[in-house]
Chimera marker file (.cmm) of the C-alpha trace (Angstrom):
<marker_set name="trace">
<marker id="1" x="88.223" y="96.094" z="75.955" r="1" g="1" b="0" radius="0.5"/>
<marker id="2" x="88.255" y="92.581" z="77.075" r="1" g="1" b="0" radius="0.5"/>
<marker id="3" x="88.788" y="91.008" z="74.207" r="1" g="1" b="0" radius="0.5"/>
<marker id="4" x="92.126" y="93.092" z="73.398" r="1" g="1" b="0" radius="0.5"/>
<marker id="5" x="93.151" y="93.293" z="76.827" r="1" g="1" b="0" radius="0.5"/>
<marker id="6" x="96.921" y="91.863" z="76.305" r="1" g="1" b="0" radius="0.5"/>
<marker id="7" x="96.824" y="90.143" z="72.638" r="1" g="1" b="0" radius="0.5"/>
<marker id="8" x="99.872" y="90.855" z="70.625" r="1" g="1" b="0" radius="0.5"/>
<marker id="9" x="99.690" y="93.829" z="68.689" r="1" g="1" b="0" radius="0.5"/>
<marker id="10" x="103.405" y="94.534" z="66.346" r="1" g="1" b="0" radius="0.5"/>
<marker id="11" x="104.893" y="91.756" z="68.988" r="1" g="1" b="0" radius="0.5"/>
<marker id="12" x="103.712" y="93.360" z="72.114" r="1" g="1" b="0" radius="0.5"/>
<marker id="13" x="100.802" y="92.992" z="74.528" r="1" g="1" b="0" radius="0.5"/>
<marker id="14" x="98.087" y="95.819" z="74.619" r="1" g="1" b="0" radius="0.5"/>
<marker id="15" x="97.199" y="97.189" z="77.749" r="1" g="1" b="0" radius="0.5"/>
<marker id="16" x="94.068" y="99.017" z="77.370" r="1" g="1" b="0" radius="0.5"/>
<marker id="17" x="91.939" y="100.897" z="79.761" r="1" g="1" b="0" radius="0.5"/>
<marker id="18" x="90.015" y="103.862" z="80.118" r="1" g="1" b="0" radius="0.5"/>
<marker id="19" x="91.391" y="107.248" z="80.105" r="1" g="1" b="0" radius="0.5"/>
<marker id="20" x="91.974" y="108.928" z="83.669" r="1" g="1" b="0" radius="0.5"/>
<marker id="21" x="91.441" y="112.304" z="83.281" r="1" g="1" b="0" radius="0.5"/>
<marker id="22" x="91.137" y="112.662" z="86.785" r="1" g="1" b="0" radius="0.5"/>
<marker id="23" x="95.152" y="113.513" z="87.825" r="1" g="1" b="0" radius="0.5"/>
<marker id="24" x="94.530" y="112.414" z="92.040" r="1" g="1" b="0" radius="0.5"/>
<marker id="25" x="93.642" y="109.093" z="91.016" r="1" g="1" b="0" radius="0.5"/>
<marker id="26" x="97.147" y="108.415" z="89.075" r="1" g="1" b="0" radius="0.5"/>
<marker id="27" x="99.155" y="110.441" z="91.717" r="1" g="1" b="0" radius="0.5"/>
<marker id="28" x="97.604" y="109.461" z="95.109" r="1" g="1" b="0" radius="0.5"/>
<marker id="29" x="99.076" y="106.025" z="94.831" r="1" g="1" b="0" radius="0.5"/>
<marker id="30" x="95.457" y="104.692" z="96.467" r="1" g="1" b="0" radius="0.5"/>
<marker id="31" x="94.283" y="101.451" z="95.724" r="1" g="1" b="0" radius="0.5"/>
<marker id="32" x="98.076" y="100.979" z="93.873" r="1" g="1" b="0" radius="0.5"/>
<marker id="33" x="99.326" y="97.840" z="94.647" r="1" g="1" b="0" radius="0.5"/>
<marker id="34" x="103.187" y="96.543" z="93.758" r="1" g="1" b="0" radius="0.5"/>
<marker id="35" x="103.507" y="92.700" z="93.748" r="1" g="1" b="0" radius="0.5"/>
<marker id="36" x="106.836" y="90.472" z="93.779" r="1" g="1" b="0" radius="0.5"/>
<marker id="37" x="107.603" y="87.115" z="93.847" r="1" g="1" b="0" radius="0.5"/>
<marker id="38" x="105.569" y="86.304" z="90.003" r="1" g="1" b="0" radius="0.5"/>
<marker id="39" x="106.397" y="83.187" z="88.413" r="1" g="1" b="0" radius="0.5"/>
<marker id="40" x="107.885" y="84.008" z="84.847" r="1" g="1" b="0" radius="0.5"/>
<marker id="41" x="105.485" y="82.402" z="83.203" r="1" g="1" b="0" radius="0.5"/>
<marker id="42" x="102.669" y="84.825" z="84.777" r="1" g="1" b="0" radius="0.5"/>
<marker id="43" x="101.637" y="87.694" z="81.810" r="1" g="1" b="0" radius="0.5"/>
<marker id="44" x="99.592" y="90.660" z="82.267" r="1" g="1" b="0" radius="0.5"/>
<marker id="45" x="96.158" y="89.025" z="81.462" r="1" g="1" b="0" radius="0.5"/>
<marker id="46" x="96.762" y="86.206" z="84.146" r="1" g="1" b="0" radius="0.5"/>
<marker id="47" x="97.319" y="89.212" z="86.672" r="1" g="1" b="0" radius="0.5"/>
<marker id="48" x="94.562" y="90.671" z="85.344" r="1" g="1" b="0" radius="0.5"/>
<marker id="49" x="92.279" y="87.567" z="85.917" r="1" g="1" b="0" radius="0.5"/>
<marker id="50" x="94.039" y="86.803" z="89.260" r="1" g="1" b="0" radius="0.5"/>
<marker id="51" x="93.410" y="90.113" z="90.885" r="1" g="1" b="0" radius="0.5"/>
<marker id="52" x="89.771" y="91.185" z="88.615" r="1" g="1" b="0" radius="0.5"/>
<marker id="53" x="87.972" y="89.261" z="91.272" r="1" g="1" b="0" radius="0.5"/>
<marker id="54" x="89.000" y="91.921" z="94.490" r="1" g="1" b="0" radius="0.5"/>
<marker id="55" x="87.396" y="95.095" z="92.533" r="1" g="1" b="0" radius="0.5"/>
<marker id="56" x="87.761" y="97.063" z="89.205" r="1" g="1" b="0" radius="0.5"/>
<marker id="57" x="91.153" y="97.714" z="88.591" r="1" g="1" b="0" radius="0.5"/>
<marker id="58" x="92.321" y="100.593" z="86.601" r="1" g="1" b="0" radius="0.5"/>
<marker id="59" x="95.504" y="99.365" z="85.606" r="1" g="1" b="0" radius="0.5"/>
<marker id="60" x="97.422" y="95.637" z="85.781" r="1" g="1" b="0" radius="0.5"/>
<marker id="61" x="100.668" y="95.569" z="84.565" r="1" g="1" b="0" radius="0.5"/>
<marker id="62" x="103.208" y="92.785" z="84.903" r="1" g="1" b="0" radius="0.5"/>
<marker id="63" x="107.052" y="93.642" z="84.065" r="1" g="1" b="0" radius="0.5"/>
<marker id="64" x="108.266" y="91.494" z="81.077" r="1" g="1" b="0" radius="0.5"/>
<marker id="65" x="111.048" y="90.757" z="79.273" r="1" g="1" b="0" radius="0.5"/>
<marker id="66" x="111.751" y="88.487" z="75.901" r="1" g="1" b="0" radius="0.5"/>
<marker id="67" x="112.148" y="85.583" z="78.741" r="1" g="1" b="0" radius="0.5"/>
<marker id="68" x="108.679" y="86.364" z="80.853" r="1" g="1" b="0" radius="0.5"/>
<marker id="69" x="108.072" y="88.138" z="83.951" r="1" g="1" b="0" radius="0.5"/>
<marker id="70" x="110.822" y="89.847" z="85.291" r="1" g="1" b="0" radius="0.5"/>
<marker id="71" x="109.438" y="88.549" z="89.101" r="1" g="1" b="0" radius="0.5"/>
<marker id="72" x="106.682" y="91.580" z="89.776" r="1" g="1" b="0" radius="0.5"/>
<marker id="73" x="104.211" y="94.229" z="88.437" r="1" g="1" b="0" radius="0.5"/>
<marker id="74" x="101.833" y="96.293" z="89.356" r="1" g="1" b="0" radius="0.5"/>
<marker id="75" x="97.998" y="96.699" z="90.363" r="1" g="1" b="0" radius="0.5"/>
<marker id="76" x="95.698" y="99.600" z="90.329" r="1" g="1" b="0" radius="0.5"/>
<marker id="77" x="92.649" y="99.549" z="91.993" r="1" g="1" b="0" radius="0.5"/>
<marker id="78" x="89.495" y="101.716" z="92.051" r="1" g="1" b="0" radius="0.5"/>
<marker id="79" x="89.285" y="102.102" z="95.757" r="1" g="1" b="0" radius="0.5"/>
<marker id="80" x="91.409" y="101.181" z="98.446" r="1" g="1" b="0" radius="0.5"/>
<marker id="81" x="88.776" y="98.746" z="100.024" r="1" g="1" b="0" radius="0.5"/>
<marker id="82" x="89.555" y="96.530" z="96.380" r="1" g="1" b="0" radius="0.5"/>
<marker id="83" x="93.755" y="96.668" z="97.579" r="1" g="1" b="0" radius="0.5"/>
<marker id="84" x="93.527" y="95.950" z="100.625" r="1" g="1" b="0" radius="0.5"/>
<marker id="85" x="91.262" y="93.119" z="99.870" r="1" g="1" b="0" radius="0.5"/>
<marker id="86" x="93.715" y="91.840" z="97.809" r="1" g="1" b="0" radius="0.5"/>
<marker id="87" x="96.948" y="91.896" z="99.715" r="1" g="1" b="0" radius="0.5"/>
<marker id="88" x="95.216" y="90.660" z="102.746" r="1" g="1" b="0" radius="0.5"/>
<marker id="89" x="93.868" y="87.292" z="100.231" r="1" g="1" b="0" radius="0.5"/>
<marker id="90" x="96.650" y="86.985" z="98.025" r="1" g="1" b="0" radius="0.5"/>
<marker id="91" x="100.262" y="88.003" z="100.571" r="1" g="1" b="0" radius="0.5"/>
<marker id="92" x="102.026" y="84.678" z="101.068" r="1" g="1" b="0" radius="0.5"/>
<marker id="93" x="100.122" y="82.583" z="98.743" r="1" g="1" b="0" radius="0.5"/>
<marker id="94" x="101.279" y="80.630" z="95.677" r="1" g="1" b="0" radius="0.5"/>
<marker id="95" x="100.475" y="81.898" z="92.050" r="1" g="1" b="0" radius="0.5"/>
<marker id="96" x="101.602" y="79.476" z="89.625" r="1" g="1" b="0" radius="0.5"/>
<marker id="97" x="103.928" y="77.652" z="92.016" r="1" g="1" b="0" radius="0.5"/>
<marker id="98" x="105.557" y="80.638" z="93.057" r="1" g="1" b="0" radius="0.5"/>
<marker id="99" x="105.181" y="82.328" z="96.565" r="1" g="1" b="0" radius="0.5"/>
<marker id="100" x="103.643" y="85.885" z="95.562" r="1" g="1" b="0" radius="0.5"/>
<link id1="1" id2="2" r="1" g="1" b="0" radius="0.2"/>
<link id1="2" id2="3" r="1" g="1" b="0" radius="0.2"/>
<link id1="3" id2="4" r="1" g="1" b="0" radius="0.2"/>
<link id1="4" id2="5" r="1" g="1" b="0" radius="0.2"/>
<link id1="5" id2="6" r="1" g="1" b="0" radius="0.2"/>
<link id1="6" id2="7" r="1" g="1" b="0" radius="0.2"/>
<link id1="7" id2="8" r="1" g="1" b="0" radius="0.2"/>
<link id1="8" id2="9" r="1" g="1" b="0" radius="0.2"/>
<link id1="9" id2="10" r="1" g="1" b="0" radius="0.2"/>
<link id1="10" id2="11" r="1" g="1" b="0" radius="0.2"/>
<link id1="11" id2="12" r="1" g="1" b="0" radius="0.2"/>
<link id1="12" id2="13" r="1" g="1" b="0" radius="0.2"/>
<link id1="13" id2="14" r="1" g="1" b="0" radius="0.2"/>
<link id1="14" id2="15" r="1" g="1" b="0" radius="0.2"/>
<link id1="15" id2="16" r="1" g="1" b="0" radius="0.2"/>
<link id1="16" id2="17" r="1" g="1" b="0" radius="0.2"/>
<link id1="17" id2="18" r="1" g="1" b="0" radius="0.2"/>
<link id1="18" id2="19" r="1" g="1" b="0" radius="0.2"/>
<link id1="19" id2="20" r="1" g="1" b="0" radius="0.2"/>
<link id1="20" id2="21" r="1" g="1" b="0" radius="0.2"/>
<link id1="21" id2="22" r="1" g="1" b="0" radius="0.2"/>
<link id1="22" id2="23" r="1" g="1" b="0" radius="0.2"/>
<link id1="23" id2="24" r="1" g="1" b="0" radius="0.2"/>
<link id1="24" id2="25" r="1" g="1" b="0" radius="0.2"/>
<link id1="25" id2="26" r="1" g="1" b="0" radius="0.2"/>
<link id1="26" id2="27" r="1" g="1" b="0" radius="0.2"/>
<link id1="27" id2="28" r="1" g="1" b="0" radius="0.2"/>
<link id1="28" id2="29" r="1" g="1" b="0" radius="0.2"/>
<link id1="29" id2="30" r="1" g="1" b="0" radius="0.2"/>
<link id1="30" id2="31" r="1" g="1" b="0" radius="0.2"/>
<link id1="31" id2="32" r="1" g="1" b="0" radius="0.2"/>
<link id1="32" id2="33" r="1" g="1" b="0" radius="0.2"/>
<link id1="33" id2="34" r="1" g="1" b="0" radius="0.2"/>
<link id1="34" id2="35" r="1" g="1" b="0" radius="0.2"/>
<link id1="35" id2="36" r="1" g="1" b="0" radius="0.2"/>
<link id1="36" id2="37" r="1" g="1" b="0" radius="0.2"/>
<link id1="37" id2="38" r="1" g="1" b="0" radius="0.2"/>
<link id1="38" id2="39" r="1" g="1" b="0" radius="0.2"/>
<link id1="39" id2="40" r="1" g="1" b="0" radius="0.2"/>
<link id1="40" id2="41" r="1" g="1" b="0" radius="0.2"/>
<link id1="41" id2="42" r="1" g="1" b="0" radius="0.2"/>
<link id1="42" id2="43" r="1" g="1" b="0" radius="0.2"/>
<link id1="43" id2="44" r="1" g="1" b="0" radius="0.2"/>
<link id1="44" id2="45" r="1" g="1" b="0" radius="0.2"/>
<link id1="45" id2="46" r="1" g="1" b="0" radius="0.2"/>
<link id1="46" id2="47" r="1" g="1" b="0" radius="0.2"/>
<link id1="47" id2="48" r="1" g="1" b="0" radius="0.2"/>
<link id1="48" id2="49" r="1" g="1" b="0" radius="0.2"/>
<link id1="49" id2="50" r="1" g="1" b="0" radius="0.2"/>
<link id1="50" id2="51" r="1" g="1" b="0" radius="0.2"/>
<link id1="51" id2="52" r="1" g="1" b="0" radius="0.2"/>
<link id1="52" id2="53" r="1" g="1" b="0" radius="0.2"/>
<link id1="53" id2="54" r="1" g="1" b="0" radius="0.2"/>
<link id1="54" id2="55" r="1" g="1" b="0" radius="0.2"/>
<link id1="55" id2="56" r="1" g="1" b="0" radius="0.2"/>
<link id1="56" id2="57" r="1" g="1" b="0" radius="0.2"/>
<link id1="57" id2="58" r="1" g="1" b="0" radius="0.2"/>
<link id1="58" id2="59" r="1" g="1" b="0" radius="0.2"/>
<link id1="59" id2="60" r="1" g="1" b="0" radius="0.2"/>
<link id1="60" id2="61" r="1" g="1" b="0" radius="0.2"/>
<link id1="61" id2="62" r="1" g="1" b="0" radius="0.2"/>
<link id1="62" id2="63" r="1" g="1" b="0" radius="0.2"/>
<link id1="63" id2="64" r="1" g="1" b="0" radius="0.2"/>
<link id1="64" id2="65" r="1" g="1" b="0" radius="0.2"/>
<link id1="65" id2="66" r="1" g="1" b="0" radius="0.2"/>
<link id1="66" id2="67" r="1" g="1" b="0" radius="0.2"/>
<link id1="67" id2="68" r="1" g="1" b="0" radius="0.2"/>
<link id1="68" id2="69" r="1" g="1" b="0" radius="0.2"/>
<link id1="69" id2="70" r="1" g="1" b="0" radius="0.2"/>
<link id1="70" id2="71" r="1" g="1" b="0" radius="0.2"/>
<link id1="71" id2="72" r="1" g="1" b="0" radius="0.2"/>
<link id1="72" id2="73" r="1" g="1" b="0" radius="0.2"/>
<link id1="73" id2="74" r="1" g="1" b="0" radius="0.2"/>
<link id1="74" id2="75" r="1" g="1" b="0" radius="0.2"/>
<link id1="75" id2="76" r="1" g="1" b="0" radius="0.2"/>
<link id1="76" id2="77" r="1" g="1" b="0" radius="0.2"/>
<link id1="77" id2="78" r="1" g="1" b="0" radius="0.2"/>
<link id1="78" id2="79" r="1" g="1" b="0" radius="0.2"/>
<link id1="79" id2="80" r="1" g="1" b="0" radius="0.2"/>
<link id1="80" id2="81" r="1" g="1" b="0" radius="0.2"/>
<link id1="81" id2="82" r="1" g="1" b="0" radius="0.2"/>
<link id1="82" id2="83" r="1" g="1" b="0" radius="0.2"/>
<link id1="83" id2="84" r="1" g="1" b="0" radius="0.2"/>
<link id1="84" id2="85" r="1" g="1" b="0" radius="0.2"/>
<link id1="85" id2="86" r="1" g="1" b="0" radius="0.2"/>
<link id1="86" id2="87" r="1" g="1" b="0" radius="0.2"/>
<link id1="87" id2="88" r="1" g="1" b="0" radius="0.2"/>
<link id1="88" id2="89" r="1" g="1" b="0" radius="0.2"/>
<link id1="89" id2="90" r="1" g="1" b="0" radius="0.2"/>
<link id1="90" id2="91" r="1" g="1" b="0" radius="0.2"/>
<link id1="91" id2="92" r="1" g="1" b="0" radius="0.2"/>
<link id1="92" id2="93" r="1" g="1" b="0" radius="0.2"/>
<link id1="93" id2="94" r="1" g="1" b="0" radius="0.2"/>
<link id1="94" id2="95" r="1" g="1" b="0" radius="0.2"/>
<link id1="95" id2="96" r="1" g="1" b="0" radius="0.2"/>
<link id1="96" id2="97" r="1" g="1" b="0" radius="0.2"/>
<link id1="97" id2="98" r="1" g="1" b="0" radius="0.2"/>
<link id1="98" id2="99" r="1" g="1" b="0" radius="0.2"/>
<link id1="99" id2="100" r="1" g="1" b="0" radius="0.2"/>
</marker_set>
């Protein structure tokens, strides 16, 4: 999984993760996470690495275009401990030069 995670596949980045057959976890919203203010430069695997380190994430998705990030994207989180431990390191900080 890690070594696919985002390389190109018919022009577009993979996202790959494991199949939630659980329906709560998708719907609850818990441990989802919505960030704005990404650089345009910043792809899905740098989000990925960025926010890996706060707790298994279940999803990562930054919002592209054909010119880079479109300025957010999203984060999903195991547990809610993992979210909050992110938005309480990462709010207000600079990713890339950018304030995220």
């Amino acid at each position: 999984m890690d070594s696919l995670m985002c390389q190109d596949l018919l022009g577009r980045p993979m996202r790959i993760m494991f199949s939630q057959r659980d329906p709560t976890l998708r719907t609850t919203g818990v441990g989802n996470i919505f960030i704005k203010g990404l650089a345009s430069s910043i792809d899905g695997a740098s989000l990925y690495d960025c926010f890996s380190i706060f707790g298994k994430i279940l999803s990562c998705k930054a919002v592209c275009d054909a010119h880079g990030s479109k300025g957010y994207g999203f984060v999903h989180f195991a547990t809610f401990e993992a979210a909050e431990k992110a938005i309480k390191a990462l709010d207000g900080m600079l990713l890339d030069d950018q304030l995220v």
